[in-house]
Every structure is written in C-alpha cells, then in structure tokens.
Residue, then its C-alpha position, 0 to 999 in steps of 0.5 A: x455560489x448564491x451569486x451563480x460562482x461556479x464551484x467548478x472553475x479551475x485555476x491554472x494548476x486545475x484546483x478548484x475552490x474545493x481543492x485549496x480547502x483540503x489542501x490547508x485540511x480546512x473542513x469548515x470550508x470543505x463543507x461549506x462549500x459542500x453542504x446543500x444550504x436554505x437561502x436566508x439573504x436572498x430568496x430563491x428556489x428549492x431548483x436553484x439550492x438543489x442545483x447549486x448542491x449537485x455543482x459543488x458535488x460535481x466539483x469534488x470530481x474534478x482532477x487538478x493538472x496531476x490528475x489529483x481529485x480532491x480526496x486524492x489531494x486529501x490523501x496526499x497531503x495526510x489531511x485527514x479531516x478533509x478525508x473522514x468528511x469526505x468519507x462521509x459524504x461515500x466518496x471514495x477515489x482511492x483507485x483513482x490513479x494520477x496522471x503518473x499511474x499512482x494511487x492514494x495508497x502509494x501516497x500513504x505508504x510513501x509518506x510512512x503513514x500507517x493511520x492512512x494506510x489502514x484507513x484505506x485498506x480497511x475502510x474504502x477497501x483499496x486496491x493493494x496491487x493498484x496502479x499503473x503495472x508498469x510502475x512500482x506497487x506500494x510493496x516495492x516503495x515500502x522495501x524502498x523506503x527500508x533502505x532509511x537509516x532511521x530505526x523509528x522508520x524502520x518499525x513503521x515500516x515493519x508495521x505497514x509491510x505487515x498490513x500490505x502483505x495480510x492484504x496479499x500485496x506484492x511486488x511488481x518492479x525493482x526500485x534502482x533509484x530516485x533522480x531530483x524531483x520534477x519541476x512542475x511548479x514554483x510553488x514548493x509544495x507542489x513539487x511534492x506532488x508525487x516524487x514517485x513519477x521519477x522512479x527509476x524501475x525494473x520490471x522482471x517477473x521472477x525476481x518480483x516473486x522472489x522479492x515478494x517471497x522474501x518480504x514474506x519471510x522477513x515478516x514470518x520471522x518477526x511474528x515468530x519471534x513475537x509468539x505468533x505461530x499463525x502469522x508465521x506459519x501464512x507467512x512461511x506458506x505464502x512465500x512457499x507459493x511464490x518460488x519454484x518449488x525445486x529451490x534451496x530458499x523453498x526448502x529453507x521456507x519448508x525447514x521452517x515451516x516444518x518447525x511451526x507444524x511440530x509446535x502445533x503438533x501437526x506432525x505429519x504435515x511436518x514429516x511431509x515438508x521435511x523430506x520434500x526439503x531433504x528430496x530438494x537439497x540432496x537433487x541440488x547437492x547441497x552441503x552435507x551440514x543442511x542435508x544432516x540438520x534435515x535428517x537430524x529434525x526427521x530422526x527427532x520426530x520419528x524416535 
C-alpha cells in the first residue's frame, strides 16, 4: 500500500484483497489492511497515511460479483472474527441484500447458526423482515429447514424460530422446493454462495398469515410446556392477530388463550374469549364434542 497498491482492485470474481481475508477469517490481515499506519521504512506524509487509510476504508464497501460486501462475506462464511472487527470498526451491512434479494440474516439462519442470528438482531438491529419481498423471508427458510430429520437441528431451530418470532418475524412465501445449486464458478466454495437464489416460492398473502400464525402456535406450545405462561400467552395473542377472527383455528387459539388467562386469574378476560370461541364454533356448526369442551370450561368458571 505504501508502494501506491490500491486496496480497492478487484479480481474477476470482485474480491478485493479485504475480501480474500475474511473469507479464510484472517483478522490479523483484515486489520492490516485496515488499520491507519506510521510510515517507518519510507517517509511519507501524514496526507498520504490518511488517504491510503480512507482506501482501505473504501475497500470494505465494495461488493464481489454477488453483490457480497466483505461483512456480508463475513457473515456468509460464519467468520466470526472478521465480523466482531468489523463490528468494531460500526460497519454494519447487515441490510444490505445481495445481487439475489437476500440479507445476512438469511445466511445465518440458513446455515442454523443461532450466535450469528442473535448478533445480528440484537447487536447490528437487523431488519427481521428484510430482503427482496418477492423472495423467501428468514421465517420461511427456518420452516424449510424443519423439514431436516436431524433432531440436533430441530432444536436450533426451535431456538432460532423463537428469537425470529419475539422480533415479530414473518412469513412471506411458500418454499415448494430447491433445484441443484447455481454454477457460478469453479471454485467449490463458491458454489455456496447463496443456494437461496434457486428457491422455488409461492407468494399468497393469506396462507403466509396462516403459516406465520401457526409458527406462532407451535412456539406457544413449547414455552407452555416450559412453565413460560408470558411467552405463550404473546405467542397465543400474536397468532390471534394473524387470522380472521370468524375461523375455527381463531377459536382453538382463543380456548387456549383462555386457559393461560384463568392461570393468571385474569377471569374475565377468559370468560370473554371463551364465549367469542363458543359464538364462533356454534356459527360454523362445529362439532357438538368442541362446542360442549367450551361450555364445560365456562361452566368450570362460573360455578
């Protein structure tokens, strides 16, 4: 750099030199080629060190052919060193989207990575329903990635649905399947650059709320069966507020709702929502076995 190298050139694949470092999570060369430095083995002057510093500045703004800055690189490739430095350094590029329409947060959660989720929600304040709308949100990969038979899996992702959905994530498209990933280079991990770009969706409002009411019903469930009563009960209100309210599902959420009022004594919240429910099923004609379990609760209450 001191021999006028500019930090900024890009090979054919548009990594700078900043970008080869993060990518193998080389911090000691990230901040060489970042850090402001005194000129020892040639003189020059304090203009000179402060413009070769701002270039390499600049450099770290530069996207590769994927549309990748280097701290959506960092990101991509979980090098979490690279990224804490970068941090540091409050860069933040983590609502950035990639040539695809995706963010870094759909990198973490595609790769299940639950420290790097929780980094970028709760410490560069992350956009949960970021990316391209046309494209999956990080609710639906999570629900995609459900679908692993893989039961250490499972509770990362149990774990990071419930982060996403205390953030009020949502659902945005319906994952049908994945085709083969996308030849953009020879280099094989490259290929990984974003297998999301293959997704193929389908985007229909209503059932996206119907989806984003479920994951927030499953989650109800398991903080229910943890002793969390507060969880549930947001979770239970929160999946109420993403259905029409003239449903049978809005009337099961409401019994269970109900339940978790009469815990916390508040009775007549749960007085309330149980004849909603019982309105609701008896204007649907449902069963006589759902209608009596209401009247059974309401009866329970009242004597």
């Amino acid at each position: 750099m001191m021999r006028d190298c500019d930090p900024c050139a890009q090979d054919n694949d548009g990594y700078t030199a900043a970008h080869y470092a993060v990518e193998r999570d080389d911090v000691e060369m990230l901040k060489a080629l970042t850090a402001r430095f005194q000129g020892q083995t040639k003189q020059i002057s304090n203009e000179q060190v402060i413009a070769i510093h701002n270039k390499c500045l600049k450099a770290l703004t530069i996207r590769n052919k994927h549309g990748l800055t280097v701290f959506m690189l960092a990101c991509h490739r979980l090098s979490m060193k690279c990224l804490d430095y970068l941090i540091s350094l409050n860069i933040n590029d983590s609502n950035l989207e990639d040539r695809f329409g995706d963010t870094c947060l759909h990198y973490a959660v595609a790769r299940r990575n639950q420290n790097l989720v929780a980094k970028l929600i709760e410490t560069c304040q992350t956009e949960v329903n970021g990316g391209r709308t046309d494209r999956p949100s990080v609710l639906d990969l999570l629900q995609y990635n459900r679908q692993s038979d893989q039961s250490n899996e499972q509770i990362k992702d149990r774990e990071i649905e419930q982060l996403l959905l205390s953030h009020n994530a949502k659902n945005r498209c319906t994952i049908r399947r994945v085709y083969n990933r996308r030849n953009m280079t020879d280099d094989h991990a490259e290929n990984n650059v974003s297998n999301l770009a293959r997704l193929d969706v389908e985007q229909t409002t209503t059932s996206n709320n119907i989806e984003t009411a479920r994951s927030h019903e499953r989650m109800a469930k398991i903080l229910k069966l943890q002793g969390d009563l507060n969880g549930a009960r947001k979770n239970y209100e929160q999946a109420m507020d993403y259905i029409s309210n003239q449903t049978s599902q809005w009337a099961d959420y409401a019994y269970e709702l109900a339940s978790i009022y009469l815990k916390q004594d508040e009775k007549q919240k749960a007085l309330d929502l149980l004849e909603k429910s019982l309105k609701i099923r008896e204007q649907l004609d449902e069963s006589n076995e759902e209608i009596q379990r209401i009247q059974t609760k309401l009866q329970e209450i009242s004597a």
